[in-house]
Structure formats: C-alpha cells, structure tokens
C-alpha positions as CSV (number, residue, x, y, z in Angstrom):
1,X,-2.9,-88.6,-46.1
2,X,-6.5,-88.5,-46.2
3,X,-8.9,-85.2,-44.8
4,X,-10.8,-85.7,-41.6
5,X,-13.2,-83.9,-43.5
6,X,-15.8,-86.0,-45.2
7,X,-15.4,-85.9,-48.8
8,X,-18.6,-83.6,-50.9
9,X,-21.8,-84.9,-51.1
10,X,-25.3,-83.6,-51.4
11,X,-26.9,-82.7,-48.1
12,X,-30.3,-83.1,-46.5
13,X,-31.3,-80.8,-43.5
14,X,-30.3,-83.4,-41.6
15,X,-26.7,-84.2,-42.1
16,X,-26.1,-80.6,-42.4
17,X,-24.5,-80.7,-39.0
18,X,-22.9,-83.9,-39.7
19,X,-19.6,-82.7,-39.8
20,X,-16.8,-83.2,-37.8
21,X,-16.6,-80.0,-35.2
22,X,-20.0,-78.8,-36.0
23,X,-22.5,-79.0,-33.2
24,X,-25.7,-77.4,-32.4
25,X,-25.7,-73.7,-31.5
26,X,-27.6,-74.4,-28.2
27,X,-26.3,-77.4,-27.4
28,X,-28.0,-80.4,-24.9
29,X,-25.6,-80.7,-21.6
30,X,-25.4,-83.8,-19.0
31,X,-26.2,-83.3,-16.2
32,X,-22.3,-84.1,-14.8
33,X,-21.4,-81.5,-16.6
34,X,-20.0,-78.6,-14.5
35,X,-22.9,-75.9,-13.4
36,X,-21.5,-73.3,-15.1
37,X,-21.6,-74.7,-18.4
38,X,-24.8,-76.7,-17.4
39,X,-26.4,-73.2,-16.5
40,X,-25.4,-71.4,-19.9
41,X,-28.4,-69.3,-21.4
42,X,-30.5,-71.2,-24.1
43,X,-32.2,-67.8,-25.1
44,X,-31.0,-64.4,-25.4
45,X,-33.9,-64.0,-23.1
46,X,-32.3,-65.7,-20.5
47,X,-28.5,-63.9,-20.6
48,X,-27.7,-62.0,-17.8
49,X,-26.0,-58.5,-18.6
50,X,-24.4,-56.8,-20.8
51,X,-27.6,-54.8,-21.6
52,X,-25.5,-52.4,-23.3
53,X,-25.2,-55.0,-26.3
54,X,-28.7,-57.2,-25.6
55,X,-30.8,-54.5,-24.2
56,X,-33.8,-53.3,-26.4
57,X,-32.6,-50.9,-28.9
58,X,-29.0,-52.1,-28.4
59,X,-26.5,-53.5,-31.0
60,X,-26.8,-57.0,-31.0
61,X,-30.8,-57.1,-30.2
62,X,-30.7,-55.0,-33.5
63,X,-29.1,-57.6,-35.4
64,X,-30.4,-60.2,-34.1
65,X,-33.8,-58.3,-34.9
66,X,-33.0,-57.6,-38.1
67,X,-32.9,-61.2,-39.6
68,X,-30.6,-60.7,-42.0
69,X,-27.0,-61.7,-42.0
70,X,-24.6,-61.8,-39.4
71,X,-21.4,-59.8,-39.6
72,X,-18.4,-61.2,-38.3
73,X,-17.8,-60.6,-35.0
74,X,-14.8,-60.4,-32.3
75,X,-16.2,-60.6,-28.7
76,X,-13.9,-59.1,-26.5
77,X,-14.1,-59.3,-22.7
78,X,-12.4,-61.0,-19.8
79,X,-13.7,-64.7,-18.6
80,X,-16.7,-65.3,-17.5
81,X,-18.3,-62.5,-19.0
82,X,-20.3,-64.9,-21.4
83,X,-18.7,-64.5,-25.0
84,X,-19.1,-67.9,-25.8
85,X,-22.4,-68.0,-25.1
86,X,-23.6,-65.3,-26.8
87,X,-21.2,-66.6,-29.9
88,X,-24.0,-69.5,-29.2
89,X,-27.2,-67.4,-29.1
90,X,-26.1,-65.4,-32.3
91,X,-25.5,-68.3,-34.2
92,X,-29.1,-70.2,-33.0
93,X,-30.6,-66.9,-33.6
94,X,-29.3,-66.6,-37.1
95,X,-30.3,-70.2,-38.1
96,X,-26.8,-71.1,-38.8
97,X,-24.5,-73.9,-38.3
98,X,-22.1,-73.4,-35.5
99,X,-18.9,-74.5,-35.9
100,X,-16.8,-74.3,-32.3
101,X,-12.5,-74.2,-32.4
102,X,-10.3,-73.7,-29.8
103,X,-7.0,-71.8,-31.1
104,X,-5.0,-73.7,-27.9
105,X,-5.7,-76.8,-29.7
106,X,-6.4,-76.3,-33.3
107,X,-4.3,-75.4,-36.6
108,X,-4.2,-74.3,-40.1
109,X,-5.4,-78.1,-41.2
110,X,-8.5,-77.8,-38.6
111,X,-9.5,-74.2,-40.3
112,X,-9.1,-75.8,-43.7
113,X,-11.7,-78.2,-42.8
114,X,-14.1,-76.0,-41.0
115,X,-13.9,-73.8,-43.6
116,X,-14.1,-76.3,-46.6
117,X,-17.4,-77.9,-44.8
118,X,-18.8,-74.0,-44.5
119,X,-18.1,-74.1,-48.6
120,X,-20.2,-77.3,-48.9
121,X,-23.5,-75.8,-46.6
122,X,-22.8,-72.3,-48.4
123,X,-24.2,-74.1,-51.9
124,X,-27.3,-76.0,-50.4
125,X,-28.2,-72.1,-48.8
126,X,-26.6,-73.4,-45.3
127,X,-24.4,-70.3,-43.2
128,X,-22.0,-70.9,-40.7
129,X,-20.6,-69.5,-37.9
130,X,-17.2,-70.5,-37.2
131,X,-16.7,-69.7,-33.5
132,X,-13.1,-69.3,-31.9
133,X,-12.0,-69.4,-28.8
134,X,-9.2,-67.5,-27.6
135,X,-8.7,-66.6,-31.3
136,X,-5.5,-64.2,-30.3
137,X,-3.9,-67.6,-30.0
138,X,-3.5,-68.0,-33.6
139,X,-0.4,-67.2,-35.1
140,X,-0.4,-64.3,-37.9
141,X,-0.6,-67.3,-40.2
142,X,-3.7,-68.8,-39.1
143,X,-5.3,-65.8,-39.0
144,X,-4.6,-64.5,-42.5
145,X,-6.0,-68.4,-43.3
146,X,-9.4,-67.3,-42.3
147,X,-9.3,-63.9,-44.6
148,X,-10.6,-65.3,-47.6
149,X,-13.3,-67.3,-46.3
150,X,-14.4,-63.8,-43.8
151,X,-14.0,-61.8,-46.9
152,X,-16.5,-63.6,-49.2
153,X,-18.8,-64.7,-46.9
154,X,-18.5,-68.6,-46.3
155,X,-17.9,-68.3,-42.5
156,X,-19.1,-65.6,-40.1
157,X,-16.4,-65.4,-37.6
158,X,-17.6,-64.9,-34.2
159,X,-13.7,-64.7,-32.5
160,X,-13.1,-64.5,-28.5
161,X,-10.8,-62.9,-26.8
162,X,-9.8,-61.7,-23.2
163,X,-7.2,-59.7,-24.6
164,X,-7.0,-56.4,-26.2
165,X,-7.5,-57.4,-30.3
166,X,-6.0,-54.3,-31.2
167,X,-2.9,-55.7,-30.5
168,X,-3.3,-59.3,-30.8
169,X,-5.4,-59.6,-34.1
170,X,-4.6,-58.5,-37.7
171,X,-5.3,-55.6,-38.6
172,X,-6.5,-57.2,-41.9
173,X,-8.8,-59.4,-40.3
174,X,-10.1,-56.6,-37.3
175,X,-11.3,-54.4,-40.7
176,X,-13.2,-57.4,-41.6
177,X,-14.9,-57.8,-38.3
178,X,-17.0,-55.7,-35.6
179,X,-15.1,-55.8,-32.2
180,X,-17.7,-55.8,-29.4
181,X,-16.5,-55.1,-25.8
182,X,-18.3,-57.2,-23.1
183,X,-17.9,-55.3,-19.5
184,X,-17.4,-57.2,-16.4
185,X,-21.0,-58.4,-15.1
186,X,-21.8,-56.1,-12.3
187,X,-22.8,-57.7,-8.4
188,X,-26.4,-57.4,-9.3
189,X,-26.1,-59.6,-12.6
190,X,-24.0,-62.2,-10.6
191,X,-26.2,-62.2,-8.0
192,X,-28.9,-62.6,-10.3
193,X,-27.5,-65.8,-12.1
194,X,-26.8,-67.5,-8.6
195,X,-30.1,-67.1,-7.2
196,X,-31.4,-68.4,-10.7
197,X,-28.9,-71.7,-10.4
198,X,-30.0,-72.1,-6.8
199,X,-33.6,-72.3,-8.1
200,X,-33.8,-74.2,-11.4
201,X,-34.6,-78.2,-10.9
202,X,-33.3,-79.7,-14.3
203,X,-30.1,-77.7,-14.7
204,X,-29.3,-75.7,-11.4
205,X,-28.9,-77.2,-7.9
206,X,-32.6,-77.0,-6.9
207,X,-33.1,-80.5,-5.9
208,X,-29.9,-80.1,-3.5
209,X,-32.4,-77.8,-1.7
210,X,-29.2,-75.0,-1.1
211,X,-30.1,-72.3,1.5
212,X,-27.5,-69.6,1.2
213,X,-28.1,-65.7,3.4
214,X,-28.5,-63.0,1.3
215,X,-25.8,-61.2,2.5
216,X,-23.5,-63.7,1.5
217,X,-24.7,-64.4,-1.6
218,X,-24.1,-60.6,-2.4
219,X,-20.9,-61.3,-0.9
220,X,-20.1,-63.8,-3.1
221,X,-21.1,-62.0,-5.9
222,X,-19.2,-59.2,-5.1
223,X,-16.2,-61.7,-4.9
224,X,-16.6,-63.0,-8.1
225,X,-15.1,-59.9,-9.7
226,X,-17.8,-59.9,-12.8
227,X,-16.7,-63.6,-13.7
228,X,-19.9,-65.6,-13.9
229,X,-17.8,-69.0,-13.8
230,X,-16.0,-68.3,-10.7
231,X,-19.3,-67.1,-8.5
232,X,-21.3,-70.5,-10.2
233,X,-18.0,-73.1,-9.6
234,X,-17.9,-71.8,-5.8
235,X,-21.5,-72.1,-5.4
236,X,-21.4,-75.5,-6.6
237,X,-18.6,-76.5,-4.2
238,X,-20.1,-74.9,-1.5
239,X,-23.2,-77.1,-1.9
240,X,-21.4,-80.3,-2.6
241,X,-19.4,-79.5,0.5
242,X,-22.3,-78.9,2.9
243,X,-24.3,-82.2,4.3
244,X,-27.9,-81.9,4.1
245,X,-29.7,-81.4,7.5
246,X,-32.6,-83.8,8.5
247,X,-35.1,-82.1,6.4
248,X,-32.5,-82.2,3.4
249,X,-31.5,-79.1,2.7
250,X,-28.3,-77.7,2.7
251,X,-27.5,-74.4,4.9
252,X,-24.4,-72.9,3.8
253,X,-22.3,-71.4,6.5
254,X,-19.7,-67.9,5.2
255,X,-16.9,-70.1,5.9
256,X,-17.7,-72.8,3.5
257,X,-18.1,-69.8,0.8
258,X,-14.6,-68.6,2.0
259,X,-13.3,-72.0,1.4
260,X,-15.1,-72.6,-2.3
261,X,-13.9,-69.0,-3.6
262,X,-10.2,-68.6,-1.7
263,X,-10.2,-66.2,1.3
264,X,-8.7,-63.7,-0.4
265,X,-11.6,-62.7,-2.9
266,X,-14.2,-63.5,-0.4
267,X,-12.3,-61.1,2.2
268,X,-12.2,-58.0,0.0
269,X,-15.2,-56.1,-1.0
270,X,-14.9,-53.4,-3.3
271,X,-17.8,-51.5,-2.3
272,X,-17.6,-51.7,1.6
273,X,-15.4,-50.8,4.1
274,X,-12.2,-53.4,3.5
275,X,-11.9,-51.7,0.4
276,X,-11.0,-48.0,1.7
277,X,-8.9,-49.7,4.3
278,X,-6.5,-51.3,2.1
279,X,-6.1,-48.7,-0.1
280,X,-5.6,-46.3,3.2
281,X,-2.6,-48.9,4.2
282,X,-0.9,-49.1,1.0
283,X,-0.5,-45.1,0.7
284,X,0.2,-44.6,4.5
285,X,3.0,-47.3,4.0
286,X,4.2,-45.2,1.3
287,X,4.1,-42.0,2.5
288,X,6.1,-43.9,5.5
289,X,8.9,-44.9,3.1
290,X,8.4,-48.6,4.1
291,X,8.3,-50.4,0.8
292,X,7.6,-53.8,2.1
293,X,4.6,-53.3,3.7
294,X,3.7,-51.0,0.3
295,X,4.2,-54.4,-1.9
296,X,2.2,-56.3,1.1
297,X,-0.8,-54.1,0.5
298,X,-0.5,-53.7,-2.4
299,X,-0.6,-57.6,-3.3
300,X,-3.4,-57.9,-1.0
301,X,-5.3,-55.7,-3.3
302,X,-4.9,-57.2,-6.9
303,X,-4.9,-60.6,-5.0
304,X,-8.2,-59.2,-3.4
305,X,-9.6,-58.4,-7.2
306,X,-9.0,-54.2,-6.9
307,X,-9.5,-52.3,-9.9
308,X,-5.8,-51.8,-11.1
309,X,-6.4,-48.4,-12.4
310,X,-8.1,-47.5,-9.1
311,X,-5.0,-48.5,-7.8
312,X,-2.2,-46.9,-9.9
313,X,-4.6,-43.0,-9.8
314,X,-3.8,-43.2,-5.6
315,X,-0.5,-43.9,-7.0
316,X,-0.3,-41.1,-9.2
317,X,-1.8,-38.5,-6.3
318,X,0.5,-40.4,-4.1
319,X,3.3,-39.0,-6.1
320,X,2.7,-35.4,-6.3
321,X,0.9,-35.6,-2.5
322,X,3.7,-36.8,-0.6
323,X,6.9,-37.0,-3.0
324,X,5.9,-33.9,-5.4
325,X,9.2,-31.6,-6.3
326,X,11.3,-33.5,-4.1
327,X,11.7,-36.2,-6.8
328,X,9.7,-34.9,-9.6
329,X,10.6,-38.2,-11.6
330,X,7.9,-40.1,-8.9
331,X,5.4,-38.8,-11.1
332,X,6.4,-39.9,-14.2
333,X,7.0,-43.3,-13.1
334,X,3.4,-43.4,-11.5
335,X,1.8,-42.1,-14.5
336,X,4.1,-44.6,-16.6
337,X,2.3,-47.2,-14.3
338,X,-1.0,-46.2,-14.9
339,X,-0.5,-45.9,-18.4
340,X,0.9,-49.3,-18.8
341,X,-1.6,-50.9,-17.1
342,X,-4.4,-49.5,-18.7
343,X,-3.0,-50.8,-22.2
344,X,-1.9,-54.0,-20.9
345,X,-4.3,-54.7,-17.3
346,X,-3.5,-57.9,-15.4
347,X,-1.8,-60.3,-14.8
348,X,1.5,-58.5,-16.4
349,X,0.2,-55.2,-14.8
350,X,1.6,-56.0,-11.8
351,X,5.0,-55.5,-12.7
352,X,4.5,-51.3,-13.4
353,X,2.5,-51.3,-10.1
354,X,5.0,-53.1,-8.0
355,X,7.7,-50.9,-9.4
356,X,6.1,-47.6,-9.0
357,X,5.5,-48.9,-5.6
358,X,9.1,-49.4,-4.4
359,X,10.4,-46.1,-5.8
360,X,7.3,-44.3,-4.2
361,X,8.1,-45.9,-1.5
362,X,12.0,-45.0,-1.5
363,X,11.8,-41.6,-2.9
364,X,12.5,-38.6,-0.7
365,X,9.0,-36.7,1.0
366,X,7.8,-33.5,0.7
367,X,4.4,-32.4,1.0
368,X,5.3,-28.5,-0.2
369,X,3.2,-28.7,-3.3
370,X,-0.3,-29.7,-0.8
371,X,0.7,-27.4,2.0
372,X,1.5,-24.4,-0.6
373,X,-1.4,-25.0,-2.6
374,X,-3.6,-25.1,0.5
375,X,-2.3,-21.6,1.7
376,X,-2.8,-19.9,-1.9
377,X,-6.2,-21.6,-1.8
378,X,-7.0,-20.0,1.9
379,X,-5.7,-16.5,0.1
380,X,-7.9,-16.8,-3.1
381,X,-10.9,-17.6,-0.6
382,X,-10.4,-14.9,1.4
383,X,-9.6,-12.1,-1.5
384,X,-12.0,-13.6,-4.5
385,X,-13.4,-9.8,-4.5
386,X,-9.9,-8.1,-5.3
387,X,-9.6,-7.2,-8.6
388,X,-6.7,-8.3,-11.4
389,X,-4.6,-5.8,-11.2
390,X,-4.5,-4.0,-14.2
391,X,-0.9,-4.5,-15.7
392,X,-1.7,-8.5,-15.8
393,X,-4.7,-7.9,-17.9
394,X,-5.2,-8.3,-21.6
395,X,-6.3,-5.0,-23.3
396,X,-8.2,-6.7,-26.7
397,X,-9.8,-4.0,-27.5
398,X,-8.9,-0.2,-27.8
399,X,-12.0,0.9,-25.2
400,X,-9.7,-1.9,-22.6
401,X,-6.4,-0.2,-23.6
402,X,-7.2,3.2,-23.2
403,X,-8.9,2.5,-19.7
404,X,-5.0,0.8,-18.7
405,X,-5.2,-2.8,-19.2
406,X,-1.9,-4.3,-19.7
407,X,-0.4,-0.9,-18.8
408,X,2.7,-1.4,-17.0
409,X,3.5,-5.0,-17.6
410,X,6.7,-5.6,-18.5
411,X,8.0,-8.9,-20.7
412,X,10.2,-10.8,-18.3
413,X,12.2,-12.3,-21.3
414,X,13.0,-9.1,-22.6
415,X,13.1,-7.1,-19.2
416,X,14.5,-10.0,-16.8
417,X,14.3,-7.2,-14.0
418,X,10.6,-7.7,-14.0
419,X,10.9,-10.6,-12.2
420,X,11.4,-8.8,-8.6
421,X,10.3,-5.4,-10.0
422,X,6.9,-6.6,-11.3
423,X,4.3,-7.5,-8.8
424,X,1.9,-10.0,-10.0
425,X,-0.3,-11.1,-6.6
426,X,-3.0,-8.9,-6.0
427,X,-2.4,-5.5,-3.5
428,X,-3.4,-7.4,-0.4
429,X,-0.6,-10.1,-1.0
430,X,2.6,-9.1,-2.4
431,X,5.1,-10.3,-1.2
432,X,3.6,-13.7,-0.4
433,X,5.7,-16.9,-0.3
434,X,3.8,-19.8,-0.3
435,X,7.4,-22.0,-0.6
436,X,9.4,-20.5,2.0
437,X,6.7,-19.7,4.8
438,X,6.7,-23.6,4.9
439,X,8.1,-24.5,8.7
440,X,10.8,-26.6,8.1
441,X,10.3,-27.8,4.6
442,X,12.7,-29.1,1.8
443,X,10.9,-27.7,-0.8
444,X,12.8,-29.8,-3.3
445,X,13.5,-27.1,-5.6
C-alpha cells in the first residue's frame, strides 16, 4: 500500500510545511471557529499565567531566550490550562516546523510518517516539533516508536497530558524529556483573559458590544475552576444567548451566566462564604452519623469544583475529631482517602472520598481525644512555670547527674511496677485523668 507520506524530494522554504499534518506553529483561525480556540495567544506576550514557567527569569522564558535548541518537552496540567498553546508558542519561537497528533486518533503508521518527514526537514537544516495531544493515550508501543527519533534529535517532542506521566509515560521516554507542571490558572488570570475576549474586535466578541458586572465576571471566573475553555465557551453562550438592546449591546443578566456554565459551578465559590458552608454541612452530617446527607454534600462539593484534597484533610480531622479511639480504623481509611486521591485526583477520586464518607459516617463517636487534649492543654497553660521533675530528665552530662537528673526513674519494661509507682505529671497534677474525668464518655479504649 502506498505512504500518505509524500515520497523524498528536495525542499524549498516553502514546501517545508507541505506535509501532510504539519501546519503553522501559530496558526490563522476563522472566525466560526469556537472563541476559545479563536482567542488562543499568538505571542508568549500574550499568554495568561503560568508566570512560574513564562515569567522573566523563569524556565521556559530562559529557553525560549536562549535560542538554541529545544528539549523535548512533556506539558503536564489539567484542561484548559493552555498546554497546547504554549506547545504552539515554543515551536514559533524556536523557528521550527510544528507537527500536531492527537494520540485518540493516531497510530504507529501516523508517527512513522511524522517522523520520516522530520528526517527529510532535518537534512535541509529544518527542526520539528512533533506536538501530541493527550500523549498518555499511546500504548507502550507507540511510545517506545518515538524513542529513536527523541533520542537523536529528529523530533522535539512537546507531549500533553492531564494525567500524572509518572505513571502513564515510559520511563524510557520521561528520561528523554523535561516534564513541566502547568498549575490551574488562578481567578485573576481567568478574569483577565475574559475581559481581554470581551474587548478584542477581530477575534473576541467586541463587536457583539457584551456588557457583563464585574462581580459576575469574577464570579464566573471563579467558576471556571482554572479552565480557560470553560470560563471563554460560557461567555460566548452567554452573549449569543442575550438579545441586543436598542442601542446594540448585550447586558448579560447572572442567570444567563448560570445557565451557560451549569448552576452548580456558578453556585459554589471557593473563596466566599458557600464555600465554608458546605464544608460545615458535610462534617456536621458526619459527626451526626447520617451518611446520606454526608454523600449529598459531599457531591455538591466536587460537583461544585472543591479542591479534593481540601476535602479529604476535613476528612482526616473528621476522623480523629469526632470518631478518634472509638474506631481507630476511621483514620486510616481517611488518610487512605487522602492519599489516594492525591496520586490519582478526579474523576476516579471520588470513589476513596465517597467511601471514607460512609464509614465516617457509620462509625461509632467519641470526641475523648479533643475533650482530653483540651483539658491537658488548660493544665500545661496554667502550670508552664512548673518545672520537669527531675527523675523524667536526661542527665547527659556528669555536672546534670550529680545534681539528680534522671535520679529515681525507673524502666517500666524492666520494673512494670513503675507504672502506678512512678509519677510522671508534674507535683501540681498527679493523679490527673484526662480519660476518665470525661462525663459520660466511651472513651473507646
């Protein structure tokens, strides 16, 4: 069967991206294209956050600064947080050819041919970056087809993934390639890019003459969660949705936000007030042993966008709070939880967070440890001036022996009497029970 891929040939400038999947780094858009893609930065000038990597002084202004050859990259960060177009900007920056896959739609036989074209540019002094989207796709064998060509230099992989590439890319090829963590872009740098969309004529929504308060804009930032996409695709379907007013422009009301992002994002607000209150529901529904209102609020909170690890650390102080030593095991599997969903975050997370949920929820109550801690906290407060006594000291040198440190103590392995014949609260407070002056508590033990 014949190649797709044109057969060798010498090559001007000018059919140097004349082959099939190549296509300029900043590419021209129409203008019924959708305006998040129509709205993409065409200069790293012109990206919004992640000054950590495109700040002055930072790593990819360095390279980029640098002019010499781009490593191979793997972009990692969740969507929306612009890996693609800053797979764009490195690769128009660089002078090089861009070459775009998508591993949902391509194969072996498609990297054959991206990489045999690289081969032909590489001898007439032409780089390329072969860019791949969700490159954790590929199988292990169409990742170890790109080795070679990473290895010697004919492609500069810029990979991207919204998954953790520790587990989902070879370790051969991760060696061969600088990971580079994009963070979720804060409400100020969404906020930033709508205002910018709102305003620009030739690629924004300008001459729709859009008129949206400031408060919800922020809201809608905020609701976006860090995904540019999301906050720019709502805009956009807010404005389409609204009718012009006499004079033409377009007043967006709240609820015609609410509809364009889903009620549920636009209702939570992870800086404000909503926030504290649906945290304060799901652990009072806990500590109340009603699981089904715990699972309510606690999908109303990922649905919402929360922070899972904010979530599963109330968890975890939910467990040793209000369960503590009357089911020790509540803290393992909230700390399980939190571990889990740290490694693996959403949308699988959910399944550790619901689970610690129900057996929070079920397990038997005690609030010893917080009320005993409390009243050996009052105790310390009150008697910080009383000294060690001196049989619980270290004597470490002879000056501290001779003066009676560590005199008297006896080693409750060897001497199990020392346990009730040994004091070890200061003068003031022996015989102190923090456990058993508890009114009417199971103190689980």
């Amino acid at each position: 069967m014949a190649s797709r891929r044109p057969p060798s040939r010498d090559f001007d400038d000018a059919n140097l991206f004349d082959l099939g999947g190549d296509e300029p780094p900043v590419k021209p858009v129409s203008r019924h294209a959708p305006l998040a893609e129509r709205m993409r930065p065409q200069t790293l000038a012109e990206y919004v956050g992640q000054t950590h990597l495109v700040g002055p002084g930072a790593l990819v202004r360095r390279l980029v600064s640098a002019k010499g050859s781009l490593p191979s990259l793997i972009l990692w960060g969740g969507p929306g947080t612009g890996k693609t177009t800053l797979g764009r900007l490195l690769a128009s920056e660089s002078n090089a050819v861009f070459h775009s896959l998508s591993a949902v739609l391509s194969g072996v036989k498609d990297l054959r041919e991206a990489i045999g074209a690289a081969n032909d540019r590489m001898r007439h002094g032409k780089r390329t970056v072969l860019f791949i989207d969700e490159i954790h796709r590929f199988n292990k064998a169409q990742q170890d087809a790109l080795l070679p060509a990473v290895e010697d230099g004919t492609v500069t992989l810029i990979g991207a993934t919204t998954e953790n590439p520790s587990f989902e890319v070879n370790g051969a090829l991760l060696s061969r390639a600088k990971v580079i963590m994009l963070k979720p872009l804060d409400q100020t740098d969404i906020a930033k890019i709508l205002q910018r969309a709102m305003s620009d004529d030739e690629r924004g929504l300008a001459k729709l003459k859009p008129a949206v308060a400031d408060d919800d804009l922020q809201h809608l930032a905020r609701a976006a969660s860090g995904d540019a996409r999301v906050a720019l695709t709502a805009l956009e379907t807010a404005v389409q949705g609204t009718e012009p007013d006499e004079s033409g422009a377009r007043l967006i009301s709240r609820e015609t936000l609410i509809e364009a992002i889903g009620r549920a994002r636009f209702a939570y607000d992870k800086g404000g007030e909503e926030h504290y209150n649906l945290i304060s529901a799901l652990i009072k529904s806990l500590r109340n042993s009603d699981a089904n209102a715990g699972l309510y609020w606690l999908a109303r909170l990922i649905e919402g966008g929360a922070d899972p690890i904010f979530i599963a650390r109330r968890l975890c102080i939910l467990a040793s709070e209000d369960v503590g030593l009357a089911d020790p095991q509540a803290m393992v599997q909230a700390s399980a939880a939190a571990h889990i969903v740290q490694l693996i975050g959403l949308p699988e997370g959910l399944f550790p967070l619901s689970q610690a949920t129900i057996y929070l929820a079920n397990a038997p109550k005690s609030n010893l440890v917080k009320r005993a801690y409390s009243q050996a906290a009052a105790d310390a407060t009150a008697t910080a001036r009383e000294p060690v006594p001196p049989h619980l000291r270290n004597a470490v040198t002879p000056l501290m022996k001779a003066v009676g440190y560590g005199e008297g103590y006896r080693y409750a392995h060897d001497d199990p009497a020392a346990k009730t014949e040994m004091p070890c609260l200061p003068q003031s407070l022996i015989g102190r029970d923090y456990f058993d002056e508890q009114p009417g508590a199971d103190n689980g033990i």
